[in-house]
N, C-alpha and C positions, 0 to 999 in steps of 0.2 A: 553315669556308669559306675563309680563309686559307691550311692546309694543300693544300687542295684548288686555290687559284689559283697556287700555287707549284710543283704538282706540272706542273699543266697547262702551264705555262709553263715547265719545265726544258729546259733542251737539253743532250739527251745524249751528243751531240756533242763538246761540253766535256770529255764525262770521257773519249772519244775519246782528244782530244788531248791531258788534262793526264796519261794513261797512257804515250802516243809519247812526252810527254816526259819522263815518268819512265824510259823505256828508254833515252835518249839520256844523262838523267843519270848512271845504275846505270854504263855503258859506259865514263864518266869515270873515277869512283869504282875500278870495277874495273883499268882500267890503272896506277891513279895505283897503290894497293895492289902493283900488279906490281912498279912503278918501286919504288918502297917496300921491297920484296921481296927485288928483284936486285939495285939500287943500279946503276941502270942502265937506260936507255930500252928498255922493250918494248911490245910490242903484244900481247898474247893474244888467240886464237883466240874467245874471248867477246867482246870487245870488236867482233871484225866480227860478228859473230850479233846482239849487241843493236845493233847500226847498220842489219843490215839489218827484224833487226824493228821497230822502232822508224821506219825512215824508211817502211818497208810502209803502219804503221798512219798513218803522217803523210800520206801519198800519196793514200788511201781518204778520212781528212778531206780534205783539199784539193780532193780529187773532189768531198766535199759540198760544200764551202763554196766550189765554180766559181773556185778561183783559178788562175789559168793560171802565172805565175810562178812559185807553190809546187810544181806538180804538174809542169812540168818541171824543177823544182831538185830534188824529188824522185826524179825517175824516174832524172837523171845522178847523185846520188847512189847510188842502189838499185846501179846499174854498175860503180860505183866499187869499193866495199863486197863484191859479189860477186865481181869481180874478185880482187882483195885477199884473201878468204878463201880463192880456188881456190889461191896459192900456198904454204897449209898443207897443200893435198893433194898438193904435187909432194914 
């Protein structure tokens, strides 16, 4: 009965989000490793990709959970991010 009041009651939403921010974290990790690396400030081309996936799947929570603040901090982030990655294609 337990198991069953715990299922019902999960929100999966949660793992939503604790996933975005496991992409936002990885994105760190991965620059820091660059910096690490080169011995020297960079940004890798991974690091915009898990920003914009990561701020995507943030965006889609924020749509659920009707926050108006996150979901346009989101969306100028998503901007920023895509931006930013088109100057690896120039």
């Amino acid at each position: 009965m337990l198991d069953y009041m715990l299922f019902k009651t999960f929100d999966w939403w949660i793992i939503v989000g604790f996933l975005a921010q496991g992409l936002f974290f990885s994105r760190t990790l991965i620059q820091w490793l660059a910096i690490e690396k080169e011995k020297q400030i960079v940004v890798p081309k991974m690091y915009w990709w898990l920003s914009i996936i990561g701020s995507g799947i943030l965006l889609f929570y924020s749509f659920h959970r009707k926050d108006i603040v996150f979901i346009i901090g989101q969306i100028i982030a998503l901007i920023i991010y895509i931006r930013s990655l088109k100057f690896y294609e120039k």
